[in-house]
N, CA, C and O of each residue as an XYZ file, in Angstrom:
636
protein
N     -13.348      9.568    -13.117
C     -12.363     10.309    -13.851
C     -12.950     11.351    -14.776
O     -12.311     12.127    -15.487
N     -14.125     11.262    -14.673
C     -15.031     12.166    -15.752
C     -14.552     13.526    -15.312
O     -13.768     13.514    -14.362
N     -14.931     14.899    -15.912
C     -15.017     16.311    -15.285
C     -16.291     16.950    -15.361
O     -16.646     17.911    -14.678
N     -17.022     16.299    -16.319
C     -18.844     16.804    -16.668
C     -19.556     16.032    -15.902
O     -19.645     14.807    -15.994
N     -20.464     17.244    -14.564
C     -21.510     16.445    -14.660
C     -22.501     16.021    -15.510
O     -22.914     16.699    -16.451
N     -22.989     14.677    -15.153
C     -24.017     14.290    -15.972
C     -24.916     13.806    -14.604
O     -24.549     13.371    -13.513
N     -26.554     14.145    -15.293
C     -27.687     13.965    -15.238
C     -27.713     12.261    -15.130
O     -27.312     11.713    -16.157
N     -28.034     11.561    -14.278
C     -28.357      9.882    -14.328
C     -29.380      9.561    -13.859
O     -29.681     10.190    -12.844
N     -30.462      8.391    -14.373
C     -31.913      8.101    -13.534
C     -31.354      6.601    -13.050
O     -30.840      5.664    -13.661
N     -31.755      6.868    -11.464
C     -31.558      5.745    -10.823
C     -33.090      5.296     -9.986
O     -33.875      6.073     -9.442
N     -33.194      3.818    -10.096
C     -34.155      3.309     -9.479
C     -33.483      2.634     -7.933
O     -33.256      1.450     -7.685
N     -33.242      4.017     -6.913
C     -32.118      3.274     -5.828
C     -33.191      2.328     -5.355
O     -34.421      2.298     -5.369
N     -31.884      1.325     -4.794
C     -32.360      0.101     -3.847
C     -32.119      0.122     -2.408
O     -32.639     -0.730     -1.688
N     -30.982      1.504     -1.701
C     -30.037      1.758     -0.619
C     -29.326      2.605     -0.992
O     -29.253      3.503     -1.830
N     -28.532      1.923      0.201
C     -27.185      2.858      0.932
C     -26.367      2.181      0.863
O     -26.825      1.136      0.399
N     -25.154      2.066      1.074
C     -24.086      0.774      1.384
C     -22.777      1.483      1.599
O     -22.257      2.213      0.755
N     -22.235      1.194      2.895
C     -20.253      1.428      2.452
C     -19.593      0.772      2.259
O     -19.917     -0.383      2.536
N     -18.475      0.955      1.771
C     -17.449     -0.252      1.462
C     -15.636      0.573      0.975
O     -15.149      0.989     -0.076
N     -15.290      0.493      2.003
C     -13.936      0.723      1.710
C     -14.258      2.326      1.781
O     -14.528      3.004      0.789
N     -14.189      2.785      3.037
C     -14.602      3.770      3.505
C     -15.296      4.727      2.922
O     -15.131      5.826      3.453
N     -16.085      4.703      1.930
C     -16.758      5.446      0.929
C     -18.148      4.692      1.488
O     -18.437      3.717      2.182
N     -18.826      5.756      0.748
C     -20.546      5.481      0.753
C     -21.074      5.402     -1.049
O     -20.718      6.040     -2.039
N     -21.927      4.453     -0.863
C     -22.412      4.545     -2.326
C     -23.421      4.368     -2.667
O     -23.410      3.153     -2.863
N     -24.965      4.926     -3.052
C     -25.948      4.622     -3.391
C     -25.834      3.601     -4.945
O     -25.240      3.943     -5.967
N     -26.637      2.218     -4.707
C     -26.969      1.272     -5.162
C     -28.570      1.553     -5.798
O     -29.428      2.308     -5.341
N     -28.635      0.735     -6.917
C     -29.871      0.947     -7.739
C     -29.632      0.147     -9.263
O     -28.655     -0.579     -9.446
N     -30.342      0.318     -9.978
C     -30.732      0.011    -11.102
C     -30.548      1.438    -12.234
O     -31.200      2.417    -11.872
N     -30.114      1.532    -12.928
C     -29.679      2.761    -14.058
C     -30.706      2.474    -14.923
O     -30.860      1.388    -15.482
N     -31.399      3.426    -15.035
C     -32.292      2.999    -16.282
C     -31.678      3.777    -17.559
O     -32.466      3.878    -18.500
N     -30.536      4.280    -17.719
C     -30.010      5.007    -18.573
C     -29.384      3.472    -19.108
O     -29.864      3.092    -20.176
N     -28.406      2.604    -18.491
C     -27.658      1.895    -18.821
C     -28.377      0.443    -18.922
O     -27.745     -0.551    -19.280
N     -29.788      0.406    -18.566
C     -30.413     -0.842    -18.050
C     -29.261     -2.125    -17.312
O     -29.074     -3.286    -17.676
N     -28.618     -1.317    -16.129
C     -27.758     -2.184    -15.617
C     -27.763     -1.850    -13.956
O     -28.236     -0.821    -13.474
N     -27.187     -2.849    -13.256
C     -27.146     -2.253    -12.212
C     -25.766     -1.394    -11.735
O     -24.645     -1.664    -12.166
N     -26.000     -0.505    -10.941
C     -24.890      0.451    -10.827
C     -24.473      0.917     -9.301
O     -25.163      0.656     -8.315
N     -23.539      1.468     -9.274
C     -23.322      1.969     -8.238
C     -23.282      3.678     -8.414
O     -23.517      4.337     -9.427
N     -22.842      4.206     -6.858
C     -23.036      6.045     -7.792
C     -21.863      6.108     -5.818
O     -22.164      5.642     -4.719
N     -21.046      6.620     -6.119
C     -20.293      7.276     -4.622
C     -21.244      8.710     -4.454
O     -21.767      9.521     -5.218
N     -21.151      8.535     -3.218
C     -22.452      9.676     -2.570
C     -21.591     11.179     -2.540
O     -22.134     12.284     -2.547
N     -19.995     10.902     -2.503
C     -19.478     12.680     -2.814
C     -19.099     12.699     -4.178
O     -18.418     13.687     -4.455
N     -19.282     12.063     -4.954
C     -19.052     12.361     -6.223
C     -20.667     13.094     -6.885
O     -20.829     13.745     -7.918
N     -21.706     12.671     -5.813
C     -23.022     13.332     -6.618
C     -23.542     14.702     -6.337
O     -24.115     14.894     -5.264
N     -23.359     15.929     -7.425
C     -23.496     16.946     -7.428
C     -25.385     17.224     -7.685
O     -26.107     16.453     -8.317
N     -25.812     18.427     -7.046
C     -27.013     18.623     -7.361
C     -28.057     18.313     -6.220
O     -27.954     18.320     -4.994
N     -29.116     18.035     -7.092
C     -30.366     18.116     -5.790
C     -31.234     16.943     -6.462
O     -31.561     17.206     -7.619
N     -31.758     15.465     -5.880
C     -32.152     14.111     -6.684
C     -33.613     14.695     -6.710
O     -34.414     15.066     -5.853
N     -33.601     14.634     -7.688
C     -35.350     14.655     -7.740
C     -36.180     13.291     -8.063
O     -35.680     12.328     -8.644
N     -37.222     13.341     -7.702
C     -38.130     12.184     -7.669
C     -38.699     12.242     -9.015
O     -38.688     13.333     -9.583
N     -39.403     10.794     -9.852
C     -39.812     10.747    -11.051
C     -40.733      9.570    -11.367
O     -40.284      8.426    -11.439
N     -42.193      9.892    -11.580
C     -42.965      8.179    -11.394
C     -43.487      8.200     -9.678
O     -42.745      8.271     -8.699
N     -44.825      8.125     -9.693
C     -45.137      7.752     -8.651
C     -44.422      6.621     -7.691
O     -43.462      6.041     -8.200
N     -44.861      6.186     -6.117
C     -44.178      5.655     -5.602
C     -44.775      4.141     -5.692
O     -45.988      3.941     -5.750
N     -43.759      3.037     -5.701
C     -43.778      1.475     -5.864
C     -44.141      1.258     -7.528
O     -44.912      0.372     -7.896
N     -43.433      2.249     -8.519
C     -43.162      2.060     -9.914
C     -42.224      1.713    -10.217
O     -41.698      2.035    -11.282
N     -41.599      0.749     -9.148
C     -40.114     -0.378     -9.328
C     -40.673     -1.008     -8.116
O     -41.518     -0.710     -7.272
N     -39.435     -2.537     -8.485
C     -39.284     -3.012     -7.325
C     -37.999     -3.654     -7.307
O     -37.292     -4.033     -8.241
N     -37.826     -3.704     -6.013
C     -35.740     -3.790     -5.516
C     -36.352     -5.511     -5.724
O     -37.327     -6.132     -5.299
N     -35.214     -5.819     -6.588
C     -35.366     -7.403     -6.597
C     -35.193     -7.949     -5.598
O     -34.496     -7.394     -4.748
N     -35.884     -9.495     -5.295
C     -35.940     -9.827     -3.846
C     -34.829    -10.944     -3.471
O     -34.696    -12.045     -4.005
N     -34.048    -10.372     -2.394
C     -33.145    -10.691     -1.839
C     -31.735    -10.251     -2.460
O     -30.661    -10.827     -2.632
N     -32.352     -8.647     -2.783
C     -31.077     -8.255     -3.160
C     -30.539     -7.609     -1.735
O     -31.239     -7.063     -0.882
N     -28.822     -7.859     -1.696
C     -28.346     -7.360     -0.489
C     -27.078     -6.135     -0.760
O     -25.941     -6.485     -1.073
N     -27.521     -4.451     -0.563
C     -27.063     -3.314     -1.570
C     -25.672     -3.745     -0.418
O     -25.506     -2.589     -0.027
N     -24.826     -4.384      0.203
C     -23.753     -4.079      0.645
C     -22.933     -5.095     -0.325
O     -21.813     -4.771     -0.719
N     -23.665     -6.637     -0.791
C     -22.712     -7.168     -1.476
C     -22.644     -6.594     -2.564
O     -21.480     -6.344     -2.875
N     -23.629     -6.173     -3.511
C     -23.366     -5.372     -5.004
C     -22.489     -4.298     -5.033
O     -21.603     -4.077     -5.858
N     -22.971     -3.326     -3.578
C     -21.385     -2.383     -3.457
C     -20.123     -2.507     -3.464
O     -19.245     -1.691     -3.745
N     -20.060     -3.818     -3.066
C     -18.423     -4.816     -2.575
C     -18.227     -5.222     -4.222
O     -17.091     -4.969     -4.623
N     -18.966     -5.695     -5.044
C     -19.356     -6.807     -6.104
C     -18.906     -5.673     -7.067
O     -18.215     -6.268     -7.895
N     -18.926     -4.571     -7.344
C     -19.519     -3.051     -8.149
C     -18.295     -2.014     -8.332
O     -17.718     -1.587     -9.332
N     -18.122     -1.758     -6.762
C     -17.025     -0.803     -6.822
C     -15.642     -1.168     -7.413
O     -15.230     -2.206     -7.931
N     -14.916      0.333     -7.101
C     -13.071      0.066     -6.911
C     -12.789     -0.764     -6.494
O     -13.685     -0.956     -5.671
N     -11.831     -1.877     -6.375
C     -11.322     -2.568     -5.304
C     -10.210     -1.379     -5.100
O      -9.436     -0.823     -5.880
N     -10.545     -1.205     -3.356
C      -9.470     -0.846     -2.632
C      -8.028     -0.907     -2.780
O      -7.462     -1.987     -2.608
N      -7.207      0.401     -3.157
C      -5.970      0.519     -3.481
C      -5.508      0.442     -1.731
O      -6.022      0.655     -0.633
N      -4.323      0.036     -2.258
C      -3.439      0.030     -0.494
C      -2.086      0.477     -0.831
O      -1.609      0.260     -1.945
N      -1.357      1.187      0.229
C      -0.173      1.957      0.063
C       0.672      1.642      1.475
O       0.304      1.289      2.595
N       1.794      1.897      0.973
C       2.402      1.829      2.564
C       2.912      3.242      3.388
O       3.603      4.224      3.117
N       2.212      2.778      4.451
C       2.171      3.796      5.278
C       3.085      3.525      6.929
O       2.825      2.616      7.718
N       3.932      4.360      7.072
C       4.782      4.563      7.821
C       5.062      5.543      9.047
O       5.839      6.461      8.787
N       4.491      5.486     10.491
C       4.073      6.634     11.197
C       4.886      6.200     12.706
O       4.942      5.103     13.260
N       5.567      7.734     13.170
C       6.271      7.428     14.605
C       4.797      7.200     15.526
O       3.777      7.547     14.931
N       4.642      6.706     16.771
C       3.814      6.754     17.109
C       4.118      6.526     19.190
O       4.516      5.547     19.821
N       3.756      7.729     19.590
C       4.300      7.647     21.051
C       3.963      5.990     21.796
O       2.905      5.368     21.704
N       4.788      5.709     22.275
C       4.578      4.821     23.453
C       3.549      5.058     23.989
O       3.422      6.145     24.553
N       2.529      4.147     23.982
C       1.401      3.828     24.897
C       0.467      4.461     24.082
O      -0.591      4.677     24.674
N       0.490      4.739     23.211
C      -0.906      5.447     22.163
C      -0.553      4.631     21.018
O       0.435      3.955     20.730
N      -2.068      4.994     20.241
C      -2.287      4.719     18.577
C      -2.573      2.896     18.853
O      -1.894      2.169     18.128
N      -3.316      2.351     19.631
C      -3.292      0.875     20.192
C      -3.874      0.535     18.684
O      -3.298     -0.357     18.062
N      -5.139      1.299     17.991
C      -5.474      0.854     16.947
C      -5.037      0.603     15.896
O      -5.553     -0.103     15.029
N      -3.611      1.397     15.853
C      -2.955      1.768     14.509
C      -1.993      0.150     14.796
O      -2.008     -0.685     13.891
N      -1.220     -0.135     16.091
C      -0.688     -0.957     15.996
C      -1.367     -2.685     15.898
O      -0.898     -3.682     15.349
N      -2.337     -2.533     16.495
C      -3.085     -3.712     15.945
C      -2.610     -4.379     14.567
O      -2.008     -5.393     14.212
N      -3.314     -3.058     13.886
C      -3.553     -3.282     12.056
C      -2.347     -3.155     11.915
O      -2.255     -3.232     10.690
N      -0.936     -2.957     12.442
C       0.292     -3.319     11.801
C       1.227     -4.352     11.089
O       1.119     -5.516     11.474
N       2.180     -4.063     10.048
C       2.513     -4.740     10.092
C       3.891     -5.000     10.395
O       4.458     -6.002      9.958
N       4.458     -4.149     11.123
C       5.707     -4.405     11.612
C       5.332     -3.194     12.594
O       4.517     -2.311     12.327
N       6.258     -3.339     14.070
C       6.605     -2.095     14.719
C       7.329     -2.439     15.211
O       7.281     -3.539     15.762
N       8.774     -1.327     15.262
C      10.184     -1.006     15.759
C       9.527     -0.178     17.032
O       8.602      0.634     16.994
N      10.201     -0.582     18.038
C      10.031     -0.008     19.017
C      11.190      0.721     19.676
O      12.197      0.018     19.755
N      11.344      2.300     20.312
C      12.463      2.720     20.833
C      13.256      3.347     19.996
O      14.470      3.418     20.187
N      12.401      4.092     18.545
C      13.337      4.762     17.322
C      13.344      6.325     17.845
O      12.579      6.645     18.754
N      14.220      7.275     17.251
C      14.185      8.165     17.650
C      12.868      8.976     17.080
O      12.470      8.709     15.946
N      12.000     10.262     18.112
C      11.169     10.667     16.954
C      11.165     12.149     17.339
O      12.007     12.806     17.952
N       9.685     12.581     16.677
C       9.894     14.120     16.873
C      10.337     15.239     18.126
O      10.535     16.445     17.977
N      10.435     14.339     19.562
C      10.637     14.913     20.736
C      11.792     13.940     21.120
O      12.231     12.952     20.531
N      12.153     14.549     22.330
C      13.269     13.513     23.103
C      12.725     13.400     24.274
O      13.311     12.862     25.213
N      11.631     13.858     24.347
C      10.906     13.804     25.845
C      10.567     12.602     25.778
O      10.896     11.949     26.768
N       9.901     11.921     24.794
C       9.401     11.137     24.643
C       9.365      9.665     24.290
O       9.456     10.317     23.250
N       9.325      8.232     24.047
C       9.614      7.054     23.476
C       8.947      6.517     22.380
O       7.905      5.994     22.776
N       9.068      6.428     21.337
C       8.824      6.532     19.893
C       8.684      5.364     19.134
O       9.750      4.862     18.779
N       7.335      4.619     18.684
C       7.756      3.679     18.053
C       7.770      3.637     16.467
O       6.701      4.084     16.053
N       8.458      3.326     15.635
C       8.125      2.944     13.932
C       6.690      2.338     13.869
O       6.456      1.509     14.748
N       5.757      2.587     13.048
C       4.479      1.535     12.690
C       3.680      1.672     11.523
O       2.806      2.461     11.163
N       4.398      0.385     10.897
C       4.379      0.345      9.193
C       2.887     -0.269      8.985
O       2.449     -1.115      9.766
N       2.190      0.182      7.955
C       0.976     -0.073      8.033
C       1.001     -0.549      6.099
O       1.623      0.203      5.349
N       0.262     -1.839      5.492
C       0.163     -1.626      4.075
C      -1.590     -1.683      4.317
O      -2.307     -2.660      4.531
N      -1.954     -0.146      4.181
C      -3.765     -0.281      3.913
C      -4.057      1.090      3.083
O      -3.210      1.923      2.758
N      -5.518      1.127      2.805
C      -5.917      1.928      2.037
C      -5.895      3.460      2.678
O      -6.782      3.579      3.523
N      -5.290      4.377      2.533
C      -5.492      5.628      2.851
C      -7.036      6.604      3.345
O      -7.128      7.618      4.037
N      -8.104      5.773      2.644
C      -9.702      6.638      2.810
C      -9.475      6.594      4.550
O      -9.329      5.588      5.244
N      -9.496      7.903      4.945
C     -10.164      8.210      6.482
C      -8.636      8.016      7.384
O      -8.539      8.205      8.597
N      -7.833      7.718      6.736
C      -6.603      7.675      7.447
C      -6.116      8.696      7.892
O      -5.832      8.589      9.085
N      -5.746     10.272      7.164
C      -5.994     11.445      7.269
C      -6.647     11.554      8.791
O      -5.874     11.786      9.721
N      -7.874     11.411      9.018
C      -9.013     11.715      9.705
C      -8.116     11.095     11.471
O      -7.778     11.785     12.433
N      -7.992      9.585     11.258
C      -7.686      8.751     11.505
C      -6.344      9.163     12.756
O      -6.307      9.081     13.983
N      -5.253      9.667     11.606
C      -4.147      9.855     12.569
C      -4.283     11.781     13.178
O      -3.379     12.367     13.774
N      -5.478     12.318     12.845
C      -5.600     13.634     13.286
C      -6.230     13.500     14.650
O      -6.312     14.430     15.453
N      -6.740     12.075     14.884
C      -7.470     12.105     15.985
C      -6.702     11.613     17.212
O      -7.250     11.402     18.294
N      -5.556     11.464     17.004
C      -4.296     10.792     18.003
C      -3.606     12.085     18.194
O      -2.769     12.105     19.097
N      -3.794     13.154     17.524
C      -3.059     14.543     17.947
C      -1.604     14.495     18.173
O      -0.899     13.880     17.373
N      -1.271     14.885     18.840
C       0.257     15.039     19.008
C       1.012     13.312     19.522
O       2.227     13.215     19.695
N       0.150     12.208     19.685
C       0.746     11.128     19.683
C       1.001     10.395     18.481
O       1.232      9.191     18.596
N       0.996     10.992     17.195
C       1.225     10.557     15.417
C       1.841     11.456     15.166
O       1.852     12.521     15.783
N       2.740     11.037     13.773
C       3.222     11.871     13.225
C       3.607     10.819     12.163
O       3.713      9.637     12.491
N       3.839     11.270     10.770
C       3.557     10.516      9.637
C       4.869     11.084      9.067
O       5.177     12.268      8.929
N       5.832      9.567      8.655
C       7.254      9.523      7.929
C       6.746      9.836      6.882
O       7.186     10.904      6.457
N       5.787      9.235      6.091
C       5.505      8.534      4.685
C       4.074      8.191      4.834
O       3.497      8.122      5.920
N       3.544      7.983      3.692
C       3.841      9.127      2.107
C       3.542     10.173      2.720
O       2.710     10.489      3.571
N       4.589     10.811      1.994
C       4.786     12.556      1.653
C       3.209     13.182      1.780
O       2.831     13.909      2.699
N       2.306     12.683      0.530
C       1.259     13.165      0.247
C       0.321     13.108      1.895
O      -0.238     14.115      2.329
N       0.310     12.273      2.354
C      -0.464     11.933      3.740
C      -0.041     13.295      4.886
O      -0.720     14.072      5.558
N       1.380     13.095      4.686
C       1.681     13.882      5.817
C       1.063     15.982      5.360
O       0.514     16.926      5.930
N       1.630     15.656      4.083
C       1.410     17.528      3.763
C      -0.490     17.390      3.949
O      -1.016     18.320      4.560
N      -1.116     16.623      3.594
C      -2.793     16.639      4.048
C      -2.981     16.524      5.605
O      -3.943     17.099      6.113
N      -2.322     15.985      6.192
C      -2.541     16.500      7.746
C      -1.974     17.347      8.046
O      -2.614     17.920      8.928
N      -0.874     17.952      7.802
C      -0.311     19.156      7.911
C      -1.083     20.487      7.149
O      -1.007     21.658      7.520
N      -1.596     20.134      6.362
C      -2.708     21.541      5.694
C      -3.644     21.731      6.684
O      -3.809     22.825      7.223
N      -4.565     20.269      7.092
C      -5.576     20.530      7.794
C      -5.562     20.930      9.218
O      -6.467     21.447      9.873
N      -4.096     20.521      9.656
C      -3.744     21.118     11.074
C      -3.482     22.574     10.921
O      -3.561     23.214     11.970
N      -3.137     23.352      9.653
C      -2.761     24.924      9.759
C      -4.147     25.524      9.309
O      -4.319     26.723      9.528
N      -5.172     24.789      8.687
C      -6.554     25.357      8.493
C      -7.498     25.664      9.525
O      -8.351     26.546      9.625
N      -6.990     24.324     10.579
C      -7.857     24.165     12.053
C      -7.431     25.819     12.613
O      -8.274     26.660     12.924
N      -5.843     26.044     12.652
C      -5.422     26.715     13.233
C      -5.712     28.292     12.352
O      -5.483     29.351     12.937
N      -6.056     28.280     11.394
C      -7.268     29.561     10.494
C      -5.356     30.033      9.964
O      -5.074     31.206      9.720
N      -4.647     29.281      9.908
C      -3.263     29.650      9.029
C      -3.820     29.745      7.572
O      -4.870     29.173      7.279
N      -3.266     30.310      6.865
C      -3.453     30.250      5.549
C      -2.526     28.903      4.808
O      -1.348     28.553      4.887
N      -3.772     28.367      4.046
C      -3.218     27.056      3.436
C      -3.164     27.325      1.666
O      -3.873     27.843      0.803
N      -1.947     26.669      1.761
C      -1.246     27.106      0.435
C      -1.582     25.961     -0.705
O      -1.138     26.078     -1.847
């Protein structure tokens, strides 16, 4: 939530994802604590400091549970998308309800409801890759972000 970057010395230990984010893991020697850092939140260029093996990653540390242990816990929203007959097999898996046979954006076509309660990271990405077999009721916010990035693909001017 900050807006300033700040300068931080980390003694990393890894890499780790968790809840579709990436996060370098380490030791803060600013905070003498251990920390996490999300890898698009870090602006700049890391420079090195102290010759090399002037730390050591404590042993049997594992950087995916401290990432899990560390971070956000994962917000979840409900998400609501028509989805053609015979596509989106992944989306309906992870469902939790689907109406089948609702009306949707074509009449050519057979349309199902498929209510989803999960976290939004990569979802975007997610239903852009089903192309014209998705299309997103809800949230609002989801749909106008695939709809920007479909008129950007298309070099439209995005507002």
């Amino acid at each position: 939530g900050e807006t300033e970057v700040r300068t931080r010395h980390l003694q990393p230990w890894g890499v780790a994802r968790y809840s579709g984010r990436w996060y370098v893991v380490g030791f803060d020697t600013d905070r003498q604590a251990e920390r996490i850092f999300r890898l698009s939140r870090v602006h700049g260029k890391a420079a090195k400091s102290g010759p090399p093996g002037s730390y050591e990653i404590p042993p049997g540390t594992d950087v995916s549970q401290v990432a899990r242990r560390l971070a956000p816990q994962p917000s979840t929203e409900r998400v609501v998308l028509l989805v053609r007959k015979g596509a989106g097999h992944t989306l309906r898996r992870g469902a939790d309800r689907v109406e089948e046979g609702v009306a949707g954006p074509d009449a050519e076509s057979t349309w199902d409801r498929v209510v989803l309660e999960r976290g939004s990271v990569g979802l975007a990405d997610e239903v852009l890759g089903y192309g014209a077999d998705v299309y997103v009721e809800e949230p609002a916010q989801l749909r106008d972000l695939v709809v920007r990035r479909l008129r950007a693909a298309l070099g439209e001017e995005v507002a």
